[in-house]
C-alpha positions in Angstrom: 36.5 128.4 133.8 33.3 126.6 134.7 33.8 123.0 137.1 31.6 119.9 136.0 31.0 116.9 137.9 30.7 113.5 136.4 29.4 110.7 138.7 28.5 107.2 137.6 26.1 105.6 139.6 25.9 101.7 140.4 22.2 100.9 141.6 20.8 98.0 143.3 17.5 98.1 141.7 16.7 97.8 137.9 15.9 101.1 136.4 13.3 100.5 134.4 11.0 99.0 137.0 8.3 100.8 139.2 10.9 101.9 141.6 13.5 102.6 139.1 10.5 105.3 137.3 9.4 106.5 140.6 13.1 107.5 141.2 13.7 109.6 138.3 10.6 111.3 139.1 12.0 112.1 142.2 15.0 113.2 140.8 13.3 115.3 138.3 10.8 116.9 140.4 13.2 117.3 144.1 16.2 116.2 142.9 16.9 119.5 140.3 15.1 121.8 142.8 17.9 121.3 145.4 20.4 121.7 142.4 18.8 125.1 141.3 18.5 126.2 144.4 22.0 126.5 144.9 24.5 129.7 143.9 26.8 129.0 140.7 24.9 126.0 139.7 24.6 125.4 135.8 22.9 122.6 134.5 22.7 119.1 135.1 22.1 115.8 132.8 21.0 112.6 133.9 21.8 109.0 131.8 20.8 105.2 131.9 23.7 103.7 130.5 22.3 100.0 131.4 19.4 98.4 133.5 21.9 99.2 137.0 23.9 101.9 136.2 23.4 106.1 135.6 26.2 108.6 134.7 25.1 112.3 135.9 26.9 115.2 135.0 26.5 118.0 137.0 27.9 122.2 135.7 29.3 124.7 137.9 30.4 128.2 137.7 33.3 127.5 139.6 34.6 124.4 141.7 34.4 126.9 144.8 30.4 126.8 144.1 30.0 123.3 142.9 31.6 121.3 145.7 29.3 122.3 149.0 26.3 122.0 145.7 27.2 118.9 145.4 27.5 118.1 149.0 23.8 119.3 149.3 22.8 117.3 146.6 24.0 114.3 148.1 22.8 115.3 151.5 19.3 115.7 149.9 20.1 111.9 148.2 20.5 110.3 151.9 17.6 112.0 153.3 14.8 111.0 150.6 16.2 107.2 150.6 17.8 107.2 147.2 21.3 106.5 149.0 20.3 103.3 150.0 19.7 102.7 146.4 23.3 103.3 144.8 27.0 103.4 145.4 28.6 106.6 143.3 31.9 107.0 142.0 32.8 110.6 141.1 35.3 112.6 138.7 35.4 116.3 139.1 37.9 119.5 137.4 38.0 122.2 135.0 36.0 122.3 131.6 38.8 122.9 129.4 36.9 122.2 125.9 33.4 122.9 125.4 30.6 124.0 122.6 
């Protein structure tokens, strides 16, 4: 049974400016490499649900794989700055219905 990880974040910027792009691209470009990088890891999606806020959802082979992922993730968020930018609130488990 495969794990996923579904974090909203709550930014302090607005999205769609300059800094907003520039972020994504760092998401995009870094951001995934650090995910791939990492045993067990799946897929992840990434979503602007308003001008301040994102909802990410992150797939794992297992939730033995995708927690210390995750942790590196967010390790590799607090070293290139993005941290500063957002508070994130997390829901994690099983995949118990998918296509």
């Amino acid at each position: 049974m495969t794990y996923l990880r579904c974090t909203i974040g709550r930014w302090n910027i607005d999205l769609s400016s300059d800094e907003g792009q520039e972020t994504f691209r760092l998401v995009n470009d870094e951001g995934l490499r650090v995910f791939r990088s990492q045993p067990g890891f799946i897929r992840y999606r990434l979503m602007v649900a308003d001008p301040t806020t994102t909802i990410a959802v992150a797939e794992w082979e297992s939730e033995e794989l995708g927690k210390p992922g995750a942790q590196r993730y967010r390790e590799w968020l607090r070293s290139s700055g993005i941290a500063e930018k957002l508070s994130l609130e997390t829901y994690d488990g099983p995949i118990v219905v998918a296509s």
